[in-house]
N, C-alpha and C positions, 0 to 999 in steps of 0.2 A: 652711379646707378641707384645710390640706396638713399641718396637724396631726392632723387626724383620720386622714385614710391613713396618714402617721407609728406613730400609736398603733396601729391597728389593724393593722398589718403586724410591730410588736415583739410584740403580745400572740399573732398566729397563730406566728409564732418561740417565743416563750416557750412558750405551750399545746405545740407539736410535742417540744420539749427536757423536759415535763414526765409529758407520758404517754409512757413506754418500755415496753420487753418486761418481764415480773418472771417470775421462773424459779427452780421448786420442784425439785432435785436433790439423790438419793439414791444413790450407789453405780454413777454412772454413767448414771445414766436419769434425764431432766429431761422435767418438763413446764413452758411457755411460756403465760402468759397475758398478752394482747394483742400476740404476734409477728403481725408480715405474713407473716413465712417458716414458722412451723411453728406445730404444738399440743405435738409431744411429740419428746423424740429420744435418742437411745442415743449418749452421745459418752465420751472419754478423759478427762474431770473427772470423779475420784471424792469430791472432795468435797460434806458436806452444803450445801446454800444452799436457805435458807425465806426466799421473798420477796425476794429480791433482782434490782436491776433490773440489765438485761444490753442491751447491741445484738445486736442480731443481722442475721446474713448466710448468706447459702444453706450454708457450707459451714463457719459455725462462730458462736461467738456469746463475748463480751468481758464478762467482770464487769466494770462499771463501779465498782467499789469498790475491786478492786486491779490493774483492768487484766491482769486475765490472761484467754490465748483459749484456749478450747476448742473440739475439733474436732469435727462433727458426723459421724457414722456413718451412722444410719440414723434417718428423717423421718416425722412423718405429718405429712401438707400441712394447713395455716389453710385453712379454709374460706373 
């Protein structure tokens, strides 16, 4: 029994670490599919990024690929 909760508590760990935000940014204007915090946002990263997953936080969001943060400007709220 205490293997199963065992398992089942790594696997809801692992699933959470594996579906992240992915965020499509052009010239400063990013759109966020699957953020809690936004759908789309105007921030200070001019770089392109197609598909890349990011965290995100109210007031800026982290490429998880080189670790750099960008800051959020202006929001349209996740439904």
């Amino acid at each position: 029994m205490k293997k199963i909760i065992i398992l089942q508590l790594l696997s809801i760990l692992l699933l959470n670490n594996a579906i992240g935000a992915i965020a499509n940014c052009n010239g400063g204007k990013c759109e966020f599919s699957f953020s809690n915090h936004y759908k789309s946002a105007q921030t200070n990263c001019y770089q392109t990024l197609n598909y890349e997953e990011v965290e995100t936080n109210y007031l800026y969001f982290i490429i998880l690929k080189n670790n750099e943060r960008c800051d959020v400007f202006e929001t349209i709220d996740s439904e």
